[in-house]
Structure formats: structure tokens, C-alpha cells
C-alpha positions in Angstrom: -12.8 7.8 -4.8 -9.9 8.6 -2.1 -7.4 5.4 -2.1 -8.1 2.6 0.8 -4.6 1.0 2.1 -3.8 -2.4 2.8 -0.3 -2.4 4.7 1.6 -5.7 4.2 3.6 -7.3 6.9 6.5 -5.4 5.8 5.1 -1.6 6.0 2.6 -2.9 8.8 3.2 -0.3 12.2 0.8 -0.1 14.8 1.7 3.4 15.9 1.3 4.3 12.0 -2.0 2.0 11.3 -3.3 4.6 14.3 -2.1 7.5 13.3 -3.9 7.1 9.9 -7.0 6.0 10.7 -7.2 8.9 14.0 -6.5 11.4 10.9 -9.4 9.7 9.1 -7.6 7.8 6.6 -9.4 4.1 5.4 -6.8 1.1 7.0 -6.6 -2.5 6.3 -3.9 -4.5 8.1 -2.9 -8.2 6.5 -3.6 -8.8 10.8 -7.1 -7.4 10.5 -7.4 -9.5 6.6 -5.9 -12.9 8.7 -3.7 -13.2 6.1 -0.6 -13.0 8.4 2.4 -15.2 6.6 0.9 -15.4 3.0 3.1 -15.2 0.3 3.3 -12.0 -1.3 1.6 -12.6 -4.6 -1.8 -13.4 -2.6 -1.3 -10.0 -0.6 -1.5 -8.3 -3.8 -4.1 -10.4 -5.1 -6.7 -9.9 -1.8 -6.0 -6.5 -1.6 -7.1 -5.7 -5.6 -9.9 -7.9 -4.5 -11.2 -5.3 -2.1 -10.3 -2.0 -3.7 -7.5 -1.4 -1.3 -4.0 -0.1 -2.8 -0.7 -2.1 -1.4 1.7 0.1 0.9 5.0 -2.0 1.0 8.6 -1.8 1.9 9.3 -4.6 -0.1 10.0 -3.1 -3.3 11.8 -6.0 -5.2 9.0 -8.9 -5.1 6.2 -6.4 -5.7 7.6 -4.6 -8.5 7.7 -8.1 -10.2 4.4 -9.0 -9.3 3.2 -5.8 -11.0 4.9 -6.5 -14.2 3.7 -10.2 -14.0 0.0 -8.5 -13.6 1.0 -6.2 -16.5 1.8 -8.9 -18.7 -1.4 -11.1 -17.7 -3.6 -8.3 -18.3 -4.8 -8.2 -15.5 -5.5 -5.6 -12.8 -4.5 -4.0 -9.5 -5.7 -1.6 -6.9 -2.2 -0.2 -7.0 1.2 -0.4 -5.0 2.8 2.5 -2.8 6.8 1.6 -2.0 8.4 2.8 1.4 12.0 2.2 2.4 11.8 1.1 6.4 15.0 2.5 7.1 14.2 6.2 6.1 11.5 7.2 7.1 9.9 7.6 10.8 6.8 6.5 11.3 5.4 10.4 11.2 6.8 11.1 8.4 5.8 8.1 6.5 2.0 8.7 8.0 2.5 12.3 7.0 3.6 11.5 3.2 1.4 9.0 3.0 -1.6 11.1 3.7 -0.6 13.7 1.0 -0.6 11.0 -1.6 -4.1 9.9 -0.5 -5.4 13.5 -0.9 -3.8 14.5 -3.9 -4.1 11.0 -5.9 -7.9 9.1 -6.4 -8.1 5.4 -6.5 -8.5 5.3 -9.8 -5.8 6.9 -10.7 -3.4 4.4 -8.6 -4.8 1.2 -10.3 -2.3 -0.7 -12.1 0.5 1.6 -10.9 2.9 2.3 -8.4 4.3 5.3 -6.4 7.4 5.7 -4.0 6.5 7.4 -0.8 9.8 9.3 -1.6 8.1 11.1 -4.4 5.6 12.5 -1.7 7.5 14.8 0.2 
């Protein structure tokens, strides 16, 4: 099953939530979720909820909440890290579109990936 993205208020670009879903890719926004200004660890929670892997720039709280999850037992859809300050929005949508097609779903739950690791 090809991975569904969630983007976080962090990674969250209109210009890049376009160009992804014009090149067919399967979006979720926390705008288009309402959950605008919730704390992080219900982010990751709603978006495990709906089969949707995490694409984040914030690399420090969600890298704690997926040992936390680790150590629970318990699962997640996955977690895809950007850095904001590197990458244009092209190249993250392009990057971001090669993980999609070369990783499942399946294969990204309970793990993470850096976007710099996809180009």
C-alpha cells in the first residue's frame, strides 16, 4: 500500500501540499484534520489513527515520541523528518515523492526516515 502523508504545522506548505497532490500523491494537512495548534503527541497519535505517515521538520519532539511509542508497544504509521532551512519546496516535494514510490506503508510503520536520505 503506497504511504498517505499527514504534514504537521511545521512541514505544512501550501505550494508543496499542491504540488503533491497535482503529481497524484495522497495529502492530509493538520488544517484539513482541524487539528491546528494541538500538541504534538496528538498529531502523531491522529495521524496513526488514519494510516497516514507524519512528515515533520521537527525532529527533536517526534523522535521522542517515537521512542516513547517504542517503549509502550505501541504503534505508528511512521515519521518522515525534513530540515526547513534546506530544502526548497521542489526539492522537498521532489524527494518526498521518491520515498513514497520506493517505500510501502507498511514498511514505514513504526519507523522513521530523513528526507535527506532521499536524494
Amino acid at each position: 500500500m503506497p504511504i498517505r502523508l499527514y504534514l504537521d504545522e511545521d512541514a505544512m506548505d501550501d505550494d508543496l501540499v499542491q504540488a503533491l497532490r497535482l503529481r497524484g500523491a495522497d495529502v492530509e494537512t493538520v488544517l484539513d484534520a482541524h487539528l491546528a495548534g494541538r500538541p504534538d503527541d496528538e498529531q502523531l497519535a491522529y495521524a496513526s489513527s488514519v494510516g497516514r505517515t507524519l512528515y515533520t521538520f521537527n525532529v527533536s519532539d517526534f523522535m521522542t515520541l517515537h521512542s516513547a511509542y517504542m517503549a509502550a508497544g505501541q504503534t505508528h504509521a511512521g515519521i518522515i523528518f525534513g530540515q526547513q532551512q534546506r530544502y526548497s519546496v521542489g526539492e522537498q516535494m521532489r524527494r518526498l515523492r521518491r520515498l513514497i514510490a520506493l517505500r510501502s506503508a507498511e514498511a514505514m510503520q513504526n519507523n522513521f526516515e530523513f528526507l535527506s536520505s532521499w536524494g
